[in-house]
C-alpha positions in Angstrom: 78.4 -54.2 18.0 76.2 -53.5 15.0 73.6 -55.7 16.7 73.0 -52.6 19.5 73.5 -50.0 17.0 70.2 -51.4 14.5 68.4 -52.3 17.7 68.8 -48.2 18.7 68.1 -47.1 15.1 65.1 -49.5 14.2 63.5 -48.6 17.5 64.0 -44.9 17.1 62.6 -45.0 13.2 59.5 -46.8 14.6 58.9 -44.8 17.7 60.5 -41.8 18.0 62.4 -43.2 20.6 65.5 -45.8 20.5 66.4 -48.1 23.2 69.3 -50.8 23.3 69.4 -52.7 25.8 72.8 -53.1 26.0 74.5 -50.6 23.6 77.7 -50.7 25.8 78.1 -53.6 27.6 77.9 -54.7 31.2 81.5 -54.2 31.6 82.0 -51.0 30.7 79.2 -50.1 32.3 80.4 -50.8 35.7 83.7 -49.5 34.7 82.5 -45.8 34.1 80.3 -46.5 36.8 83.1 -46.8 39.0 84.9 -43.6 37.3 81.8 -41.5 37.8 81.7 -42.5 41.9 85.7 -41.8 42.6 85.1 -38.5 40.4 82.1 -37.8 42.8 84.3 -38.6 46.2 86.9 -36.1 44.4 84.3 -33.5 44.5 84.8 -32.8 40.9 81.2 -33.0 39.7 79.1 -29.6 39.3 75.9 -28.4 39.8 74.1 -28.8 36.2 72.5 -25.6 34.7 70.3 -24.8 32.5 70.4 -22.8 29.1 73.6 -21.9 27.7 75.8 -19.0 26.9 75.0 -15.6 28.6 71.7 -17.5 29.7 73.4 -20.5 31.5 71.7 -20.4 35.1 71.8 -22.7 38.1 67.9 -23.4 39.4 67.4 -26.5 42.1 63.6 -26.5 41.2 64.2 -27.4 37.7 67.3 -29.5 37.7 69.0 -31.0 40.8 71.8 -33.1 39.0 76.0 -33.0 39.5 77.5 -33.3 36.1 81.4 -34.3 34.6 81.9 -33.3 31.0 83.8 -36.2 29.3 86.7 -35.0 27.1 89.6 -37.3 25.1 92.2 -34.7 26.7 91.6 -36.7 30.2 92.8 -39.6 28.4 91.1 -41.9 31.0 91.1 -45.4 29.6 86.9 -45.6 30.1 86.0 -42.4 28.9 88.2 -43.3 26.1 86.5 -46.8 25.7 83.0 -44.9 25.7 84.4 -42.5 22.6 85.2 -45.4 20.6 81.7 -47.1 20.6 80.2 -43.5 19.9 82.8 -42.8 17.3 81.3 -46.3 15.8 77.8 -45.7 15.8 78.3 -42.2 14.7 79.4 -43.4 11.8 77.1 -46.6 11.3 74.5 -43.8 11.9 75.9 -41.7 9.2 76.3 -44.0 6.9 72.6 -45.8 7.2 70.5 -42.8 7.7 72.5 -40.0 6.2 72.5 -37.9 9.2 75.6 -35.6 8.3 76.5 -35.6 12.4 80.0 -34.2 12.9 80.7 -33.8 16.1 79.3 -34.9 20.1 79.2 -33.6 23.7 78.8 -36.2 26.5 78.7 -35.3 30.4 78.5 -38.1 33.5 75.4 -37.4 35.4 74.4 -38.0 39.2 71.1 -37.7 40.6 71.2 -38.0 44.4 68.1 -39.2 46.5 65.5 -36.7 45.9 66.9 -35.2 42.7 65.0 -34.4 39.2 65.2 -32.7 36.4 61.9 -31.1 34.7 60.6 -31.4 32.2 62.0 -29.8 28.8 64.0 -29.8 25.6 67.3 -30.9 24.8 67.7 -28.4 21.5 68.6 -25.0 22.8 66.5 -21.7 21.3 69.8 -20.3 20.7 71.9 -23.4 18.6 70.0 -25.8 16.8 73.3 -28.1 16.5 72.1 -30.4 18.9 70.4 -33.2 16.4 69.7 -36.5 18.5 70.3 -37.1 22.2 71.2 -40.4 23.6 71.5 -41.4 27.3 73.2 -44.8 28.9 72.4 -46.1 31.8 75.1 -47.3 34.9 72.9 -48.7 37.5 73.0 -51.8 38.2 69.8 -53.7 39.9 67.8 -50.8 39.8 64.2 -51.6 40.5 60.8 -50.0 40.0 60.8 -48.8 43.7 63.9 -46.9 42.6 62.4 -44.3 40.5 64.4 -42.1 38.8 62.6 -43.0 34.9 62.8 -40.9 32.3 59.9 -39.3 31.4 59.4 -39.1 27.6 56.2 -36.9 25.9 54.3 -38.1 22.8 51.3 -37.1 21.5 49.8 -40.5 21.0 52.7 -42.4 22.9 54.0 -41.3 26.2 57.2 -43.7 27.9 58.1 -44.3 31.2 62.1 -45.6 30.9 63.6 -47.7 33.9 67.1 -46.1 34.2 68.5 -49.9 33.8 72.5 -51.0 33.8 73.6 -50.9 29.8 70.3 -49.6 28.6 70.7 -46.5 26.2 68.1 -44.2 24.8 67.8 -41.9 21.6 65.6 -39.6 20.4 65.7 -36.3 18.3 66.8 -33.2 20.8 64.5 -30.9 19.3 61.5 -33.1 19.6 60.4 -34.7 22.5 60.1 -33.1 25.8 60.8 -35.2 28.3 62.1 -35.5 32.3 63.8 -37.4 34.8 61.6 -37.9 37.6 62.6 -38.0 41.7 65.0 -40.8 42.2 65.2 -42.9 45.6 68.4 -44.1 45.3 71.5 -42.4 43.6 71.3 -42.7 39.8 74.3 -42.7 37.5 75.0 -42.4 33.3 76.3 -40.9 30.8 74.5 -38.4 28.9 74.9 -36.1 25.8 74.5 -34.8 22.1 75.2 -36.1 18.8 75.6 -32.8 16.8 75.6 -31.5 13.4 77.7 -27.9 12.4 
């Protein structure tokens, strides 16, 4: 376990932006992939806004994802599964780098055929307690023809991400703009916030 977790560090001190390729496993990838699809058929997934607070707004030409928060109260065996390995790399994190993150936010998110999200920041102008955002990937087989990358923006070092099955990225929220460009095929993970305050 500690293997994924210095492979998302290391990555992230050298290049702004952390990737593991397989930070969860395969297993529980498919396992919350599975989750995320029979919530979808349940029509519990939401349009995703933007902003927050009194500013929280729904706008299809920015962002054109459903969205499932994930919460310990649904005490659903993979969401559960999920909290333990962030519980663990929260503190690994904490204890290697000193971060001081107390607490996280995750959501499921499902891009349709067609769907994107433009580009922006993770860190709203309003709360600065969003400190690092991380992303896993459920798709399994996805291929270039797929679309559907994420976008990140560097100065001197721009990344294209493949949206890959048990791939995770992290990156500071306040940072790095970044989007998720037009999928062709539906697009599943798990995304969220480590936080701090």
């Amino acid at each position: 376990m500690e293997n994924s977790f210095e492979e998302l560090i290391s990555s992230f001190i050298t290049n702004k932006i952390g990737i593991s390729e397989d930070f969860l496993g395969k297993e529980l990838c498919q396992n919350l992939a599975i989750h995320l699809l029979q919530l979808n058929a349940a029509d519990v997934l939401k349009n995703a806004s933007i902003g927050n607070d009194s500013k929280t707004a729904h706008n299809n030409l920015i962002r054109s994802d459903k969205i499932h928060w994930l919460d310990k109260s649904h005490n659903n065996e993979f969401e559960n599964a999920f909290f333990v390995k962030i519980d663990a790399f929260v503190a690994y994190l904490n204890k290697s780098c000193y971060t001081n993150i107390s607490s996280y936010e995750f959501h499921y998110s499902l891009y349709e055929k067609g769907s994107f999200y433009k580009p922006h920041l993770d860190q709203f102008e309003n709360d600065n307690q969003r400190q690092f955002s991380m992303v896993s990937y459920l798709n399994p087989n996805w291929q270039p023809q797929d679309g559907g990358e994420l976008q990140i923006y560097q100065t001197d070092n721009n990344q294209m991400i493949s949206p890959t099955e048990s791939k995770t990225v992290f990156f500071k929220s306040d940072e790095l703009k970044h989007e998720v460009l037009e999928t062709n095929k539906q697009r599943l993970s798990v995304t969220g916030w480590l936080k701090r305050g």
